[in-house]
N, C-alpha and C positions, 0 to 999 in steps of 0.2 A: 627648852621652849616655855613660852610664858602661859599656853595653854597645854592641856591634855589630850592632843590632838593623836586620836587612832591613827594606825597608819593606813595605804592604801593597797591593804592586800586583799589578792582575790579579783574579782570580777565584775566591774560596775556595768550596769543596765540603764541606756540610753532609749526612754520610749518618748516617742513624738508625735502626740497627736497633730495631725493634716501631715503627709508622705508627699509635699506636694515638691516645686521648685527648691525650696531654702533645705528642707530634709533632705531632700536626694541629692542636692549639690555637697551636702554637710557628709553623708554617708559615702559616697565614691570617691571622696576629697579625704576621706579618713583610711581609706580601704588603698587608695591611691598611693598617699605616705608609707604606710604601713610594708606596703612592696617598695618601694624606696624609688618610684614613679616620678613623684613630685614634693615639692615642701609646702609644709602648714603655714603661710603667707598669710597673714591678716590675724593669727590667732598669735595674741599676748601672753598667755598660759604657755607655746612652746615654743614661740621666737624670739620672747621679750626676757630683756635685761634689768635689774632690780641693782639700786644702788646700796648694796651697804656698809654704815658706819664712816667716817670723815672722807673727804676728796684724796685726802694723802694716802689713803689706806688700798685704794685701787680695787678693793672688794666689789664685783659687777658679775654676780651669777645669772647664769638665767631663770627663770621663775621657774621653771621644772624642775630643776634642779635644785632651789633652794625651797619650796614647797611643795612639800608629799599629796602629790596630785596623782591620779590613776593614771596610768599608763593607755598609749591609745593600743596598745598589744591587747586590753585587757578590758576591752572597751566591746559591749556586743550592744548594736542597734536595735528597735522594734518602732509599732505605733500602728496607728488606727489612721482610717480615711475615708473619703466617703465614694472614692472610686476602689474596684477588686485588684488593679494593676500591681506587679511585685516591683521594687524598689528600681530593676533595672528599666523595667519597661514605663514605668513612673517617670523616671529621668531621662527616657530616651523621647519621651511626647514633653517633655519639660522643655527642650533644644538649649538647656545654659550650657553643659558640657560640651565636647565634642566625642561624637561617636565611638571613633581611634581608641580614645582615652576610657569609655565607659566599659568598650568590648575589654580590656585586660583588664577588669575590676570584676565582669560581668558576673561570674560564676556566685560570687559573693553577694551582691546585689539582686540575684534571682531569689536566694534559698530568704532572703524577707520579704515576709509579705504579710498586708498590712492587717488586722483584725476591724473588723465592724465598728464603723465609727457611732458615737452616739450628736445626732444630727438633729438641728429643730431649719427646716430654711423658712424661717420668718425672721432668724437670724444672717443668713446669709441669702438671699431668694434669688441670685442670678447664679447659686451653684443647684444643680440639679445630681443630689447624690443620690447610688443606687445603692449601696453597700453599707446600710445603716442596720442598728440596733432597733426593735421596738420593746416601747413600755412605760410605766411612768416617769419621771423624772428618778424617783425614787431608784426603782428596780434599773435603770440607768445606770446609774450612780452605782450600784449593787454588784452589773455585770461588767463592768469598769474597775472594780475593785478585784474581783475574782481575773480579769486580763493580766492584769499586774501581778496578783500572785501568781498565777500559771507562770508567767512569761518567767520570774525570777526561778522557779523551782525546774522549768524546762532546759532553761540554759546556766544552772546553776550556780546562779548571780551571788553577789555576797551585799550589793548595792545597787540601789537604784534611783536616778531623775526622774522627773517630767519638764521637758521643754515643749510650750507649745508653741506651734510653727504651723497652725492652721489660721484660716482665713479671718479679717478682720468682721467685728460682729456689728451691728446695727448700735446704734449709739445710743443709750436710756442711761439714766442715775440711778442710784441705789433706792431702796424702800428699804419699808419696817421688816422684810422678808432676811433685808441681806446687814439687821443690824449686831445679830447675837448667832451663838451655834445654834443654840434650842430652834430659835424663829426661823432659821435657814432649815434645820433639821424636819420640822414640821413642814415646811413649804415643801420639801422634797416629799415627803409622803403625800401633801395635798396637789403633788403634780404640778402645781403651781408656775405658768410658762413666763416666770419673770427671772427663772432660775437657765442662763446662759448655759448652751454647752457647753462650752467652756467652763465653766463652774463645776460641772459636773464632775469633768475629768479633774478640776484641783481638787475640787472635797475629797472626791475619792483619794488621791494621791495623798495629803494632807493627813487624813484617816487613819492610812498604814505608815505615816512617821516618811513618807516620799518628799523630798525638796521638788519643787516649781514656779520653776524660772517662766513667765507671759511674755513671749518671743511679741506678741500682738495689742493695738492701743484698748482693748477690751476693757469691759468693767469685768473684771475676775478676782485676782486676790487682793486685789485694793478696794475688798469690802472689808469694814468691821468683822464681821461671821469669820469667813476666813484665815482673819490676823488670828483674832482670836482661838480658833483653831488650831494654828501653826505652831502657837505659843503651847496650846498646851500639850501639842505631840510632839514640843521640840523641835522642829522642822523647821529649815528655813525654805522663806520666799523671795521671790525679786521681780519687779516687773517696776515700767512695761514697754513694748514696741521697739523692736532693736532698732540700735542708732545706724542707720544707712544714709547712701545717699544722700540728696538735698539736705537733709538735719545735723548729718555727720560735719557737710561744710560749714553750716552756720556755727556751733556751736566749736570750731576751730576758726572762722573768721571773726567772729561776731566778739568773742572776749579781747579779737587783738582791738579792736577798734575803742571797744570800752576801754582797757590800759590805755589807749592814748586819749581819748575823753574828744575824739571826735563825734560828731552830732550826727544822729541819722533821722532826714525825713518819710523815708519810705523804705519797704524791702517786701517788692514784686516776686512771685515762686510761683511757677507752674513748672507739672509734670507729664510726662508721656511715657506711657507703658500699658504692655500688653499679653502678661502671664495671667494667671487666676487669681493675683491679686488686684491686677488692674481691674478683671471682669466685676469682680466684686465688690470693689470699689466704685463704679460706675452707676451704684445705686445710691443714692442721696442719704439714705437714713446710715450707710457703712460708710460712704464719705465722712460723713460727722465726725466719726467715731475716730479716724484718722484725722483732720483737721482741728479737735479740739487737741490734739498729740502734740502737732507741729507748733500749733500757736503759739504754745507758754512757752516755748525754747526761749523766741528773744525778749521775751519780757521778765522773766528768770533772770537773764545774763545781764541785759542791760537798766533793769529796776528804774522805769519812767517816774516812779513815786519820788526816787530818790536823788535820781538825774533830771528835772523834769524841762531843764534850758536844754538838754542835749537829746532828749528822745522821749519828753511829755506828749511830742504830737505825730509819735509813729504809725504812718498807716502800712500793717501789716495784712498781706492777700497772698491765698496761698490755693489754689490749682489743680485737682490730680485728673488726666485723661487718658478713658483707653484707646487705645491705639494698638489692635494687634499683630502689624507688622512689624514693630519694634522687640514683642513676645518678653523675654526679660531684660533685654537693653532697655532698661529706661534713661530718658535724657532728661536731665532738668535746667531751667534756665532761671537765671538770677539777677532783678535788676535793683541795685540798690542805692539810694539816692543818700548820698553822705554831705555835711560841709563839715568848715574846719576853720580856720584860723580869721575871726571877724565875719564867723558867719561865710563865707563864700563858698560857694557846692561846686560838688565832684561828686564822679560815680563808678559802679564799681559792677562790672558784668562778667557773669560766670555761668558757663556752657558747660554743664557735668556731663557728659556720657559715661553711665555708672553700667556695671550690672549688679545688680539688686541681690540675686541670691549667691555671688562670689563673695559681696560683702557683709551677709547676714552670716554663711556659714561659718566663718571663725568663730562670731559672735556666738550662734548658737552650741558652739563645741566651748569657749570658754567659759559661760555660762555653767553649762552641765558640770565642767571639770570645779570650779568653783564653788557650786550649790553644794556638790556632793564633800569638799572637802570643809566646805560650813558646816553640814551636817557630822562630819567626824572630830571636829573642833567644838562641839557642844556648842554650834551657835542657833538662835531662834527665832521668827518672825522674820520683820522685815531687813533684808540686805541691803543698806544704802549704799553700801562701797562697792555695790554692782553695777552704781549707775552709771557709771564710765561707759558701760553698753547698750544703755536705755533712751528713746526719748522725751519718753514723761517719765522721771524714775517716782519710786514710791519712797513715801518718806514718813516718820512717825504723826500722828494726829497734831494738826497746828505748825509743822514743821517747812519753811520754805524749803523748794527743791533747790539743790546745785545742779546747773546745767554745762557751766564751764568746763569744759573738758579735759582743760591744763588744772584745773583744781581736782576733779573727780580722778583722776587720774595718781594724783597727791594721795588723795584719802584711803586708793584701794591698795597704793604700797606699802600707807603707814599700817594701814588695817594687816598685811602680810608679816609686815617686822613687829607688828604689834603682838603678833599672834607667836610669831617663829622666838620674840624673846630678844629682838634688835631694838637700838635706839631707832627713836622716831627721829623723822631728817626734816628739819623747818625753813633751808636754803637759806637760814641769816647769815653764816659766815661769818661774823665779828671774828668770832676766836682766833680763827687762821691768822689775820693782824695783827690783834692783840698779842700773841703769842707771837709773832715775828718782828714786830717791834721792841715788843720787852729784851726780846735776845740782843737784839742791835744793842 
């Protein structure tokens, strides 16, 4: 191997702050496999195939297999919330599963239960949490750090994440609080409510040398304070906002259109949904916070500056409503107005009936299995080759994002064989010719 990469012995610890929809679908969806119930469908980490070394060579392991990833044998759940409800009964007021399926997981699913979240609702104000931490931001932070240690030396972890999978936060930019450790460190003593909770739980994590992955479009570790952090405890980060849904489409539709260099004038998005992120969502200042997420998808992929005949004058509008007879079915609708050839328009309509937390949960389980095996590979700071699961991914200061998903997707294999000690694979092909001709 081209790295030093620990291996994955012992017992990794999965804690999630928010135990809401996307957690409990991720947890009885793991506990489900694990009795040989159902298969890990959507997770790349245990279904997905990695090509290596030349086409002739026939070399096509699966990712589990060719990198030393923990085991879901060896995989023990936790996390904080801001309702008392245990994991089972979390998921049974969720309604994404079905009943059948949660009752023969149920036993497992009872015995976690969640710890006291650390909550601010001026961050989130249409959740009304009863089951919160009091104190300052600081002392927060403090009893957040001692969860983690408990939890690791209770269930006698060898490693631990932080995936967060709680609700999305009201949408502000950074300040002078979130630009250094010192400046973040002091705000946290001075209380200071510009300090997310969210933030909270990464410092904390961050601190004791924990990888945290931003399941959510949050201003969290894609501050300065925290990069900087991660960097020096070694730790990697990845954020942010898992790629679901409506963004998942675009950014598998949206690069085919650019490879053929047709033009688009418009691209119409509205949503319908009605879990607790819808609810939460429903407030304009967490709306934002989502909709500055979605936006930079197609301007990333399709670069107006650079294309500016084919998509300088794109109006992009984008939608999210609650609706809680839908609950986690969310539907999205897509109208997109393309031309092509001498300018002439066509369009292009797409009726998603998604469910939201079927598709997050892979997400959130590859994630985890990934951070943690960064973290055994001596990797640090930000993880760009995680963005294959993200919809704003984080990227170094100055750095444009790749939103492409047939490239991000490129980057996080080569990052695998780069890591495992494989050649990297660039799909030019000449050789095979070259080398087939010469013979003739």
């Amino acid at each position: 191997m081209k790295a030093n990469i620990k291996p994955a012995n012992g017992k990794l610890g999965i804690l999630i702050p928010g135990l809401g929809a996307v957690a409990t679908t991720l947890i009885a969806g793991v506990e489900a496999v694990k009795k040989g119930i159902s298969q890990p469908i959507g997770s790349l980490t245990q279904m997905g195939s990695i090509r290596l070394g030349k086409r002739t060579e026939n070399r096509h392991p699966k990712i589990k297999d060719f990198v030393p990833l923990a085991d879901l044998n060896d995989i023990v759940f936790g996390g904080w919330d801001v309702y008392e409800d245990n994991v089972y009964e979390a998921a049974m007021n969720a309604k994404v599963l079905e009943a059948s399926l949660l009752n023969e997981v149920r036993e497992g699913l009872e015995s976690i239960k969640p710890m006291k979240a650390a909550f601010d609702k001026n961050y989130a104000k249409n959740l009304d949490g009863t089951f919160v931490k009091t104190g300052t931001r600081y002392e927060l932070a403090q009893q957040v750090m001692e969860d983690i240690k408990n939890f690791q030396t209770e269930n006698g972890l060898d490693r631990v994440v932080l995936v967060w999978c709680g609700s999305t936060e009201i949408y502000y930019e950074a300040s002078e609080i979130h630009q250094s450790v010192a400046a973040f460190e002091q705000a946290l003593l001075d209380d200071d409510k510009r300090i997310a909770p969210s933030m909270i739980y990464a410092y904390a994590a961050l601190k004791l040398g924990v990888p945290f992955a931003n399941g959510a479009p949050n201003l969290t570790v894609d501050i300065p304070a925290l990069v900087e952090l991660s960097k020096e405890t070694q730790t990697p980060i990845a954020g942010k906002d898992f790629k679901t849904g409506q963004t998942l489409m675009k950014t598998i539709l949206a690069p085919g259109l650019a490879a053929r260099s047709l033009g688009v004038h418009g691209w119409f998005s509205t949503n319908i949904l009605g879990n607790r992120d819808g609810l939460v969502l429903d407030d304009p200042d967490n709306f934002k916070t989502k909709e500055v997420s979605k936006l930079g998808v197609l301007e990333d992929i399709f670069k107006p500056e650079d294309n500016p005949e084919l998509y300088g004058e794109i109006f992009h509008k984008i939608r999210i409503n609650y609706y809680p007879p839908h609950g986690d079915n969310k539907e999205s609708w897509d109208n997109i107005d393309i031309f092509g050839w001498l300018g002439y328009k066509m369009q292009i309509k797409i009726n998603f009936l998604c469910r939201d937390s079927i598709l997050a949960a892979p997400i959130a389980l590859d994630l985890a299995l990934f951070c943690d095996f960064a973290k055994r590979a001596n990797m640090s700071g930000v993880q760009e080759w995680l963005s294959f699961y993200l919809k704003s991914p984080q990227t170094a200061p100055g750095l444009p994002a790749e939103n492409d998903i047939f490239k991000q997707l490129i980057k996080l294999e080569n990052t695998l064989r780069y890591l495992m000690g494989e050649d990297l694979i660039t799909h030019l092909g000449l050789d095979y010719y070259e080398e087939a001709y010469a013979t003739a």
